[in-house]
N, C-alpha and C positions, 0 to 999 in steps of 0.2 A: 668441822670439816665438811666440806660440801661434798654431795657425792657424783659418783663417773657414771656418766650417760654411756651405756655400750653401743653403739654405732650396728652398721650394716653389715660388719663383718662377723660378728659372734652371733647373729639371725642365720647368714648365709652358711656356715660351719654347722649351725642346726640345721638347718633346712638340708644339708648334705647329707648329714647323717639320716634323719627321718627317711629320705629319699632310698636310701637302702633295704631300708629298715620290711619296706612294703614286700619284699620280696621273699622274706622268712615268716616261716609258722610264729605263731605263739605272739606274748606280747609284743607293744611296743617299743620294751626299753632297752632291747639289746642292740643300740648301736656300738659297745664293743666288740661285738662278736662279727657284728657287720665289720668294721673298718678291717678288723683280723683278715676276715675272709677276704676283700678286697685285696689287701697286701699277700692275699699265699694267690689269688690268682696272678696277681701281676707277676709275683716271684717263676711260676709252676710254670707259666708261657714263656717267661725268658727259658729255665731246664728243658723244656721240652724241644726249645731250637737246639740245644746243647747237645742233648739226648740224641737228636735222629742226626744230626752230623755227625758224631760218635756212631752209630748204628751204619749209616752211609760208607764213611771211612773202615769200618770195620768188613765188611761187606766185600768192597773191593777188593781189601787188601789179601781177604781170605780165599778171592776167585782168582787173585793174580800168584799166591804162592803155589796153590795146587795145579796149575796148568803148566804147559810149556813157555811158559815167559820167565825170561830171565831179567826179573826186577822187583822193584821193591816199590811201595807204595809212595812212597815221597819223589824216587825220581820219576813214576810214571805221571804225577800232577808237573814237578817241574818243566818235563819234554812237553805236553801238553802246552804250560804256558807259553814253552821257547817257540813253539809252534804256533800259538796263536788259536789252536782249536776249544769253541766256546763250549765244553761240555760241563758243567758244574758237575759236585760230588751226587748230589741225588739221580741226575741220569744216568752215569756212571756205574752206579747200583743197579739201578733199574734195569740195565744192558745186562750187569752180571748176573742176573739170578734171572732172567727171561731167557738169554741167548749169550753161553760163553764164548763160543767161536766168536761170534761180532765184539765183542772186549778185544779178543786175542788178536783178531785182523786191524784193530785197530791199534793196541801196540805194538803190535810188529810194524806197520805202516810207520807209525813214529820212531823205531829204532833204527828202521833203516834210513827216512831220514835225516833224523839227526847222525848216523854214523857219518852217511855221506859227505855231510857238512862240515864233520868235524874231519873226514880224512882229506877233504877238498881243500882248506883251511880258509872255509867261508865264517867262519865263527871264529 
């Protein structure tokens, strides 16, 4: 049986790993530990987007039940969209815990608004 010449692909897959490898103490043969560790950062970066949207939405939701707004956290994003006002979740936040009045004037701004529109029967 003649034997298999391994190509530039099974060099490059080594050379990957080696290429990690530089980065951790001790010897040089733990590229398992390396690939490991590549895969829990990639994973940790995705939760950690997860995490502060949760945090964000959490946030709000918690400045808008204790104040004088009568709303709830899901219709105060959907009036927003119906309105067109570009504020993402993390400004949102940001407003809430630096300055509640400025949250509050701004959903009032949108309820009266959308009331209007809706008793006008523009919607």
């Amino acid at each position: 049986m003649t034997r298999t010449r391994r190509g530039y692909i099974a060099r490059r897959r080594r050379l990957k790993a080696r290429s990690f490898v530089s980065s951790f103490r001790g010897s040089l043969l733990k590229t398992q530990q390396d690939i490991r560790a590549l895969a829990s950062s990639h994973r940790d970066r995705d939760r950690q987007k997860i995490n502060f949207r949760r945090l964000w939405i959490t946030r709000i939701n918690s400045v808008i039940r204790d104040g004088w707004i009568y709303y709830t956290y899901s219709r105060l994003i959907h009036d927003l969209y119906k309105r067109q006002l570009l504020l993402n979740r993390k400004i949102l936040s940001q407003i809430a815990i630096a300055n509640k009045n400025c949250l509050y004037i701004i959903s009032n701004e949108i309820i009266k608004k959308v009331n209007w529109k809706e008793s006008a029967g523009v919607i």
